[in-house]
Biopython code that builds the backbone (N, CA, C, O; Angstrom):
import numpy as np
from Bio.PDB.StructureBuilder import StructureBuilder

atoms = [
    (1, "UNK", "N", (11.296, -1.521, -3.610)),
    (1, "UNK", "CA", (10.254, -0.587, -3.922)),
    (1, "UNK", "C", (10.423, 0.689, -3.108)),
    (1, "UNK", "O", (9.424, 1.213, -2.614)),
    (2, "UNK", "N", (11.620, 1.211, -2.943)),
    (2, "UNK", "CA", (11.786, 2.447, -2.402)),
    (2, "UNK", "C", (11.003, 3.438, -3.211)),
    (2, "UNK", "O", (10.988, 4.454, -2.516)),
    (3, "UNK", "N", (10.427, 3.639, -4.183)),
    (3, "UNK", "CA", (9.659, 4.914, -4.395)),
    (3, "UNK", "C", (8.021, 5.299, -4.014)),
    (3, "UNK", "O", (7.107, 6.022, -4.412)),
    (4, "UNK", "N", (8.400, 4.043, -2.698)),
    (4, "UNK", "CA", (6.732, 4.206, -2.199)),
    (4, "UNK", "C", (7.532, 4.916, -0.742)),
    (4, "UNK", "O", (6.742, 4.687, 0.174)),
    (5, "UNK", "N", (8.392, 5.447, -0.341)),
    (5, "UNK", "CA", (8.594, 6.006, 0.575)),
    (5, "UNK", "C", (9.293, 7.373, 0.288)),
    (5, "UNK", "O", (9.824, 7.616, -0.795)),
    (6, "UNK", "N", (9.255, 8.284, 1.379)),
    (6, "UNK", "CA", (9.721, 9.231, 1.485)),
    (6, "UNK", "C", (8.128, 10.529, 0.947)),
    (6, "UNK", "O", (6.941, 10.499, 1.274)),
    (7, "UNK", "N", (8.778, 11.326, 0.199)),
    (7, "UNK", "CA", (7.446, 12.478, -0.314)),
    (7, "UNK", "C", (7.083, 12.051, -0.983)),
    (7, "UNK", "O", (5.911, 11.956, -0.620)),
    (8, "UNK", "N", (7.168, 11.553, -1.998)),
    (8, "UNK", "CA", (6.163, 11.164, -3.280)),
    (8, "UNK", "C", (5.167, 10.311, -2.614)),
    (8, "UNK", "O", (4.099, 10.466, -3.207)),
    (9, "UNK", "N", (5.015, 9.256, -1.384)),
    (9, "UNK", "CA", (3.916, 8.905, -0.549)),
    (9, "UNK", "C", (3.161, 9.670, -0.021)),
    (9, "UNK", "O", (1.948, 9.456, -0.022)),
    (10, "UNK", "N", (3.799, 10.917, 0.647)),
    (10, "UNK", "CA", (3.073, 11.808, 0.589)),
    (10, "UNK", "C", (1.917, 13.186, -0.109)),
    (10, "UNK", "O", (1.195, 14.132, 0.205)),
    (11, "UNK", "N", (2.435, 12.406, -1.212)),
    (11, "UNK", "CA", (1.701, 13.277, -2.562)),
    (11, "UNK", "C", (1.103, 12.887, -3.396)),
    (11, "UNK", "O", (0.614, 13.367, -4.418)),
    (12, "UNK", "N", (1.157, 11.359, -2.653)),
    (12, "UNK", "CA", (-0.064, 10.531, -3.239)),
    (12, "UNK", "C", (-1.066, 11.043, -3.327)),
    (12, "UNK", "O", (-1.231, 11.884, -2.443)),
    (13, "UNK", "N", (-2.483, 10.861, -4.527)),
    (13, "UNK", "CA", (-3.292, 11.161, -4.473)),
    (13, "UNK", "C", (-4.253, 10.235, -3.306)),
    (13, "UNK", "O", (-3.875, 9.194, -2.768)),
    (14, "UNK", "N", (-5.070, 10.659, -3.173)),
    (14, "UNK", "CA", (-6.012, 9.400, -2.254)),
    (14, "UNK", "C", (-6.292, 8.298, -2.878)),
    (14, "UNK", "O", (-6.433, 8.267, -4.101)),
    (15, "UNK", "N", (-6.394, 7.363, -2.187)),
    (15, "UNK", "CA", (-6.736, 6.185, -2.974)),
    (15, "UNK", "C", (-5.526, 5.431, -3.547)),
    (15, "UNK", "O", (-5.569, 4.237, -3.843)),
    (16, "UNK", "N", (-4.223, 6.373, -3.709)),
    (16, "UNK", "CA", (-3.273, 5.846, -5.017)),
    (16, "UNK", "C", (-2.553, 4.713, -3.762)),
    (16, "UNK", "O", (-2.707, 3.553, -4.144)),
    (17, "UNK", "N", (-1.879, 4.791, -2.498)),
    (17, "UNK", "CA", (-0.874, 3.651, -2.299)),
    (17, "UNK", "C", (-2.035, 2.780, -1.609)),
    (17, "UNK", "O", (-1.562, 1.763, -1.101)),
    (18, "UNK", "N", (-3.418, 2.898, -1.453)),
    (18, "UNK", "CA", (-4.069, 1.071, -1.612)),
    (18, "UNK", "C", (-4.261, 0.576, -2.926)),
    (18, "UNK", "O", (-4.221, -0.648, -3.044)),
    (19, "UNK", "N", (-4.499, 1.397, -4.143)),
    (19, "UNK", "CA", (-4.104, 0.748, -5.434)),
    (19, "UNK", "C", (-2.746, 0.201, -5.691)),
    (19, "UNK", "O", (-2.623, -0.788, -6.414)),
    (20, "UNK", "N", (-1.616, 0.838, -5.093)),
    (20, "UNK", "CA", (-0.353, 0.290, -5.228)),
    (20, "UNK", "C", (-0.205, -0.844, -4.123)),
    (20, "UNK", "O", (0.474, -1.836, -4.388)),
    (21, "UNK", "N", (-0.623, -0.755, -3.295)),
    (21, "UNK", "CA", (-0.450, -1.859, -2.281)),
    (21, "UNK", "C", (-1.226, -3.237, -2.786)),
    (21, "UNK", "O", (-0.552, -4.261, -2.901)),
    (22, "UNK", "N", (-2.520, -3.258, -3.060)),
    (22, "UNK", "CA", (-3.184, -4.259, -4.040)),
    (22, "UNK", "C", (-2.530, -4.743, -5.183)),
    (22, "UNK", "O", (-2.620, -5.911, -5.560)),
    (23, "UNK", "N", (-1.690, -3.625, -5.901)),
    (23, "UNK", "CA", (-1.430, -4.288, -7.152)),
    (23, "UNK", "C", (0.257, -4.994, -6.486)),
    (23, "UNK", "O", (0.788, -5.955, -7.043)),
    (24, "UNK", "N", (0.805, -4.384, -5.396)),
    (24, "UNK", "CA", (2.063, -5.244, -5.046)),
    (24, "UNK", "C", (1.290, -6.804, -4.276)),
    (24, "UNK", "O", (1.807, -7.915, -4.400)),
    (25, "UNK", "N", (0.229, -6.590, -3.647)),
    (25, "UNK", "CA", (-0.273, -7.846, -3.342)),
    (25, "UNK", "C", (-0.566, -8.800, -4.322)),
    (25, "UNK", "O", (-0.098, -9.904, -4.042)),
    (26, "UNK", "N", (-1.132, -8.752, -5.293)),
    (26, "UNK", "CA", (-1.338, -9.483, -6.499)),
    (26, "UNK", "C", (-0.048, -9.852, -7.443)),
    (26, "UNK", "O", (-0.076, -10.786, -8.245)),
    (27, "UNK", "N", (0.823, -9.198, -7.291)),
    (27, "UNK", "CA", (2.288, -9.776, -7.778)),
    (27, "UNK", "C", (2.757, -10.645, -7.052)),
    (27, "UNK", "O", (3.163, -11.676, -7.589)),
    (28, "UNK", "N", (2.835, -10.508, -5.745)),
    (28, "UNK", "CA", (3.529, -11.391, -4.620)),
    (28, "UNK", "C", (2.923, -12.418, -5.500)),
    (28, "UNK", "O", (3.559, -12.764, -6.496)),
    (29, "UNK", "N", (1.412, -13.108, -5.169)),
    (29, "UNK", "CA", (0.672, -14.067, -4.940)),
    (29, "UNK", "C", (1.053, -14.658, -6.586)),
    (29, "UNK", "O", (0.844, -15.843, -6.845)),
    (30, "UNK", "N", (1.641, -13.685, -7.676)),
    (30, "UNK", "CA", (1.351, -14.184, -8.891)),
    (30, "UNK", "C", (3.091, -14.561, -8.892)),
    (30, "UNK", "O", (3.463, -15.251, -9.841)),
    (31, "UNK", "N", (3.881, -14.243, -8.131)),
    (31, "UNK", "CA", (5.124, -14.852, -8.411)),
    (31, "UNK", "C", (5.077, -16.126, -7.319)),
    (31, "UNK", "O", (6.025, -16.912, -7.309)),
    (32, "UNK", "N", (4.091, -16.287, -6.518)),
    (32, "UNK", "CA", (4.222, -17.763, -6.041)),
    (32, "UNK", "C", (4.383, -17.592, -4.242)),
    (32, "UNK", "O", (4.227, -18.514, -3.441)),
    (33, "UNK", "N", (4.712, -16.242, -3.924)),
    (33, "UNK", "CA", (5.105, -15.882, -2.653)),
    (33, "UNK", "C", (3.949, -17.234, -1.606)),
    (33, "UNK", "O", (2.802, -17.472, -1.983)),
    (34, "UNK", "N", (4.215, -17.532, -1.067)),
    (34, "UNK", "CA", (3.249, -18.607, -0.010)),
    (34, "UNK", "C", (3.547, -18.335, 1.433)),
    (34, "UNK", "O", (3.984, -19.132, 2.263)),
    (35, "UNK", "N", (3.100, -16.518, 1.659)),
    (35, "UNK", "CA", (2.728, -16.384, 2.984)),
    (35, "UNK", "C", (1.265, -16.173, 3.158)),
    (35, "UNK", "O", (0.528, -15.787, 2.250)),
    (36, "UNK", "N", (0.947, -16.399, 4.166)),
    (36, "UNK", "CA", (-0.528, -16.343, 4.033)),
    (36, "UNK", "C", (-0.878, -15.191, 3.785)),
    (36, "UNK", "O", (-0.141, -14.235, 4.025)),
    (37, "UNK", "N", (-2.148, -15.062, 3.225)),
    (37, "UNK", "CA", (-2.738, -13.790, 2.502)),
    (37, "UNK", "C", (-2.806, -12.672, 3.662)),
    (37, "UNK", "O", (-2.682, -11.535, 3.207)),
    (38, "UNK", "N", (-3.032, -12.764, 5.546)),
    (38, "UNK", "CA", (-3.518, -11.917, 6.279)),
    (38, "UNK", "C", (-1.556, -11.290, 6.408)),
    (38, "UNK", "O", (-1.108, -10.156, 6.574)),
    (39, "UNK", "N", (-0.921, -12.496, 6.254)),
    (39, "UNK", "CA", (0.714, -11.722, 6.651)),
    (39, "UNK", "C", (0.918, -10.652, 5.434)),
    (39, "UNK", "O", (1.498, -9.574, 5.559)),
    (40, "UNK", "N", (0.462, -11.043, 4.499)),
    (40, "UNK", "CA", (1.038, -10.530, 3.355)),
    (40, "UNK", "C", (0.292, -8.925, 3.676)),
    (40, "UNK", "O", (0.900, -8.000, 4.213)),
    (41, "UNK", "N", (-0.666, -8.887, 3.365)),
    (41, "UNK", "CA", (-1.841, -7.705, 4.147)),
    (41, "UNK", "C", (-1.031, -7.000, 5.137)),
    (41, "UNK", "O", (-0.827, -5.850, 4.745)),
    (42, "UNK", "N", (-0.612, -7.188, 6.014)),
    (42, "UNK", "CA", (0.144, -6.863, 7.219)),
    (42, "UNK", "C", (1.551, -5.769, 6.523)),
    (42, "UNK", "O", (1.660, -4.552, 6.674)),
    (43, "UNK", "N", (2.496, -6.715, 5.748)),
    (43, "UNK", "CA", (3.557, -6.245, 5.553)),
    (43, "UNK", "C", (3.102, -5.150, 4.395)),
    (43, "UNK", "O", (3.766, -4.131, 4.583)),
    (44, "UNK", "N", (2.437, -5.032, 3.554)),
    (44, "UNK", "CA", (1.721, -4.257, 2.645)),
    (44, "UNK", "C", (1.623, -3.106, 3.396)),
    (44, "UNK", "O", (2.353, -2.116, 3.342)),
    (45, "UNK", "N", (0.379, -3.368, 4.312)),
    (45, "UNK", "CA", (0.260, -1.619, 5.348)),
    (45, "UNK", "C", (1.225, -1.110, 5.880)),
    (45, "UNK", "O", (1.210, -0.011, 6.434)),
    (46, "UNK", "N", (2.659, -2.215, 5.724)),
    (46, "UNK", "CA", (3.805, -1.139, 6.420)),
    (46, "UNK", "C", (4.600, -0.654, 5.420)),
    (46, "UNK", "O", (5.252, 0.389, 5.357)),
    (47, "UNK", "N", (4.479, -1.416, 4.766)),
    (47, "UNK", "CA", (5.213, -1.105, 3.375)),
    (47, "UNK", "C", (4.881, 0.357, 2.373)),
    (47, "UNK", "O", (5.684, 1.119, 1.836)),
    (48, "UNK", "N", (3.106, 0.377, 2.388)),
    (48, "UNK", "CA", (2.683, 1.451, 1.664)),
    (48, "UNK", "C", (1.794, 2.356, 2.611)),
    (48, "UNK", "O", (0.917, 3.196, 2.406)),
    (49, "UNK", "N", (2.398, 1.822, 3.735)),
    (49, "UNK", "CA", (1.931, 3.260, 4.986)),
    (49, "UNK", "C", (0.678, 3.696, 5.065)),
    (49, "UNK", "O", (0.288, 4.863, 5.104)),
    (50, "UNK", "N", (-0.099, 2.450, 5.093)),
    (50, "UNK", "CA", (-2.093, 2.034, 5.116)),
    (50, "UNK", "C", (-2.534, 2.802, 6.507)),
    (50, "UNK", "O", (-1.949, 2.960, 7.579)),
    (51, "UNK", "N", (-3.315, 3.047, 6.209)),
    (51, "UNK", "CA", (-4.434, 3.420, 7.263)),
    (51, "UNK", "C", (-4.993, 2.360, 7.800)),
    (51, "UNK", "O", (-5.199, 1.359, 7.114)),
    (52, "UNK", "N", (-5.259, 2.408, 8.853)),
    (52, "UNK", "CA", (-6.156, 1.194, 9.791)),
    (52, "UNK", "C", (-7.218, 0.600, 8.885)),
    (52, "UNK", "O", (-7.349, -0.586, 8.585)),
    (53, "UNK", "N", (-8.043, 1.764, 8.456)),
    (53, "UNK", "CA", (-9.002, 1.341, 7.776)),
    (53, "UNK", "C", (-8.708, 0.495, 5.991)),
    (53, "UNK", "O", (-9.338, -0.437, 5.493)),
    (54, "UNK", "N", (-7.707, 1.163, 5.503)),
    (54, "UNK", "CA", (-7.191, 0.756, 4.488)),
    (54, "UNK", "C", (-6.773, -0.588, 4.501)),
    (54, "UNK", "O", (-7.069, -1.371, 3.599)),
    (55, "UNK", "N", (-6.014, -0.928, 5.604)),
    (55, "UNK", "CA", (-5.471, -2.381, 6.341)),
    (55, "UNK", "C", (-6.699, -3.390, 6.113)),
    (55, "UNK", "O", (-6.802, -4.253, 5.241)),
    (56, "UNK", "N", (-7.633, -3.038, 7.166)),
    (56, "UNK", "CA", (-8.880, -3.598, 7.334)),
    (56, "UNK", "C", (-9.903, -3.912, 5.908)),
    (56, "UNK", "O", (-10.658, -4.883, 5.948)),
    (57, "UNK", "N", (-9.864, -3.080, 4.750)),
    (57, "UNK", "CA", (-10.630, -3.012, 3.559)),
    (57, "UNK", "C", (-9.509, -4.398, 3.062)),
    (57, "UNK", "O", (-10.092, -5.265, 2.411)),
    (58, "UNK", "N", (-8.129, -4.627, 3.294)),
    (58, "UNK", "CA", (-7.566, -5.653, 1.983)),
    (58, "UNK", "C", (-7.688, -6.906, 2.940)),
    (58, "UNK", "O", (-7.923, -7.936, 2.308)),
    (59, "UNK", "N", (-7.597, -7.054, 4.148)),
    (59, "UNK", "CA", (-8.243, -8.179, 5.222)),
    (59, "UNK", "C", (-9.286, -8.569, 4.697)),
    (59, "UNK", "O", (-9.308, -9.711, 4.238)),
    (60, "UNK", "N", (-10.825, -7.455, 4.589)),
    (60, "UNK", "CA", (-11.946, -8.004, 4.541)),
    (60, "UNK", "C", (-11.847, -8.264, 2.954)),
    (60, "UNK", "O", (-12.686, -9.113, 2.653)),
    (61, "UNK", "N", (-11.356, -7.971, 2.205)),
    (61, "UNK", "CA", (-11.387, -8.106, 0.517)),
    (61, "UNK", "C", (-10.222, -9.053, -0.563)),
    (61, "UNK", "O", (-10.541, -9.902, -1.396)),
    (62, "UNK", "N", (-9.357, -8.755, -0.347)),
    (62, "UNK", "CA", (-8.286, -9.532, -0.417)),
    (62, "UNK", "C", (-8.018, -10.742, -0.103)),
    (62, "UNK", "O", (-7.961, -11.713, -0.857)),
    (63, "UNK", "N", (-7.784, -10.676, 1.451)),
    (63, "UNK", "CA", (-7.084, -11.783, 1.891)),
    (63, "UNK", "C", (-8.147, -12.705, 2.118)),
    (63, "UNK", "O", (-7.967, -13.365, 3.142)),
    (64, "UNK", "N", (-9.182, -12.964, 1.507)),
    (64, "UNK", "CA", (-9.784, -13.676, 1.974)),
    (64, "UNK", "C", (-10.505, -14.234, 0.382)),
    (64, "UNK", "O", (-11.019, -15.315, 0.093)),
    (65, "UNK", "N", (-10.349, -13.380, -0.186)),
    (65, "UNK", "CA", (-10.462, -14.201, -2.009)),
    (65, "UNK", "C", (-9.726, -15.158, -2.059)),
    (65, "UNK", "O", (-8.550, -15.315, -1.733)),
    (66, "UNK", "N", (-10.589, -15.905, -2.553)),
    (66, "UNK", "CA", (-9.319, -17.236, -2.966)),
    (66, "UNK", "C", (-9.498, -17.638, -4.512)),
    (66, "UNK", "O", (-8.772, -18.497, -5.014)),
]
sb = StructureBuilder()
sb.init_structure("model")
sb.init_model(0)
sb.init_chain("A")
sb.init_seg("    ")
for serial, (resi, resn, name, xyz) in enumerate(atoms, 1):
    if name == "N":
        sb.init_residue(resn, " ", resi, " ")
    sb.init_atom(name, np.array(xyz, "f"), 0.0, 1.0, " ", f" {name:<3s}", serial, name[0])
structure = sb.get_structure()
């Protein structure tokens, strides 16, 4: 998923790489991936370059849906 890095991350609109980060979280989980939901969360915010707070919104929302 290199086209979540470089400028075009940066020209994200707001909002757009925690919609992309959610919707790569929901693929993981739908191809079977079995890390726990808080790791997965983790590698996501580094992956789509989350804000603390952004991090913290798929912790409290996400990873904790079952």
């Amino acid at each position: 998923m290199a086209e979540h890095f470089g400028t075009e991350q940066r020209l994200a609109p707001q909002g757009e790489l925690l919609r992309r980060a959610m919707r790569w979280l929901d693929e993981r989980r739908r191809e079977g991936v079995e890390l726990p939901r808080g790791r997965l969360v983790e590698e996501a915010a580094v992956r789509f370059n989350l804000t603390p707070w952004e991090e913290e919104f798929l912790l409290q929302s996400w990873a904790r849906d079952t």
